[in-house]
C-alpha positions as CSV (number, residue, x, y, z in Angstrom):
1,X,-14.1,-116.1,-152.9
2,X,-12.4,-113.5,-150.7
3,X,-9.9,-114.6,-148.5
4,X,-10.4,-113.9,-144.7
5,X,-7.3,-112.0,-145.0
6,X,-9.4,-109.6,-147.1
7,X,-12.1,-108.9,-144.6
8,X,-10.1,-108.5,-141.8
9,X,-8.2,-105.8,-143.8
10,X,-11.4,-104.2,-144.4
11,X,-12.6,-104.2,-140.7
12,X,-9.4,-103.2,-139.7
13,X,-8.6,-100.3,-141.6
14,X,-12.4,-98.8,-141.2
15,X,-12.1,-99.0,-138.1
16,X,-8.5,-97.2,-137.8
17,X,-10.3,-94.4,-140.2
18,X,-13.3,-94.6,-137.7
19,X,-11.0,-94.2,-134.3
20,X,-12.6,-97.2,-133.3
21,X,-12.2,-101.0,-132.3
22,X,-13.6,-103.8,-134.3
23,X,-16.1,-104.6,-132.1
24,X,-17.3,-101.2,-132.1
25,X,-18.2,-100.8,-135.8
26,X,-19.1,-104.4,-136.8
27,X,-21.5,-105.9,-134.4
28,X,-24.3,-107.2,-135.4
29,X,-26.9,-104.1,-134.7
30,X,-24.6,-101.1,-134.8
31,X,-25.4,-99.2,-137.5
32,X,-23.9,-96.9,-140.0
33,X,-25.5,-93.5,-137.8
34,X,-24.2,-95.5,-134.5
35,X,-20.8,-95.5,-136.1
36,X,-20.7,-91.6,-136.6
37,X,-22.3,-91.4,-133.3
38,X,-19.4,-93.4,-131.3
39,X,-16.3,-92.5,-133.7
40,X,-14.4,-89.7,-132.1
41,X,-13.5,-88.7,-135.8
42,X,-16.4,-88.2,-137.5
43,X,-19.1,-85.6,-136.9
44,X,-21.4,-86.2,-140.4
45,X,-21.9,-88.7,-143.0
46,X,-19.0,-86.9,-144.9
47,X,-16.5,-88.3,-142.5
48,X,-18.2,-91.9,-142.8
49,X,-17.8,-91.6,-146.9
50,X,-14.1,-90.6,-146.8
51,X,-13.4,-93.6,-144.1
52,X,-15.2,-95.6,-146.7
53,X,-12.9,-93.7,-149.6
54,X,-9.6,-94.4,-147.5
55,X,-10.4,-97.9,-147.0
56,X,-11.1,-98.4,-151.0
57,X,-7.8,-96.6,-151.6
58,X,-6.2,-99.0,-149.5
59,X,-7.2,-101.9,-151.0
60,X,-6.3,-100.4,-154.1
61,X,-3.1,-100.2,-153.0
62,X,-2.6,-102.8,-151.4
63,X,-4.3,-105.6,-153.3
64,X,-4.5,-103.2,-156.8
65,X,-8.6,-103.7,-156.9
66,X,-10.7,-100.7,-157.1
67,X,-13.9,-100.6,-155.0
68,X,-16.4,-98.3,-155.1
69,X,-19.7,-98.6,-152.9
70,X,-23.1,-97.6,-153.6
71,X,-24.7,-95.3,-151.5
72,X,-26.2,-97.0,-148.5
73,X,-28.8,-95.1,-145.8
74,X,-27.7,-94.3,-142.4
75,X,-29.8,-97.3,-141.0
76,X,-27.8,-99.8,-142.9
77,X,-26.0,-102.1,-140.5
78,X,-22.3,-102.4,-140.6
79,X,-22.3,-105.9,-141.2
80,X,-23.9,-105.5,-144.4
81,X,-21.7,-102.7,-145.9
82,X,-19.2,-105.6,-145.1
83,X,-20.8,-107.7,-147.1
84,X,-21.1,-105.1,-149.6
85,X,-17.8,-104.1,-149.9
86,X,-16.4,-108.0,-150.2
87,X,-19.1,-108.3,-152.6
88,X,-17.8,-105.6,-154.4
89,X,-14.3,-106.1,-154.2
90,X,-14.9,-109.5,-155.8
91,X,-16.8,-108.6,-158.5
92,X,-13.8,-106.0,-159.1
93,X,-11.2,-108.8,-159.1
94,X,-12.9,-110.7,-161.3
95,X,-13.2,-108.0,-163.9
96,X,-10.2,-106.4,-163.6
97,X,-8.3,-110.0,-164.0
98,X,-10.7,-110.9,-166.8
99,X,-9.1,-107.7,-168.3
């Protein structure tokens, strides 16, 4: 199970990568083309993919687990490429300290 510390590390430094605040980029409707939309830093779904690269390099830092996402569609909401990427970071863990 990922520890809350976890996701709020997530949201946090998306957000930092996205200019935004949290409740800005993980409400409940806001989407990933809202996000590009609102972020003063982005301009295309390239920008959204390297916030999403910086945040995985982060965590690898940070917390040494590699996380890559699958591609998601600009309609996906931000909630659920949360989900995702907890999802994913887990199953990373798992594997990497099954290794």
């Amino acid at each position: 199970m990922v520890t809350p510390e976890v996701e709020s590390y997530i949201r946090q430094k998306f957000g930092e990568h996205a200019g935004l605040a949290d409740d800005e980029v993980f409400a409940d409707d806001v989407t990933l083309a809202a996000v590009i939309g609102r972020s003063p830093k982005m301009t295309n779904s390239i920008d959204l993919m390297e916030a999403f690269a910086r945040t995985a390099n982060g965590l690898r830092k940070d917390y040494g687990v590699r996380v890559r996402l699958p591609s998601l569609p600009l309609d996906t909401p931000t909630t659920t490429v949360l989900q995702v990427f907890l999802a994913e970071f887990e199953k990373q863990k798992a594997e990497e300290e099954a290794a």
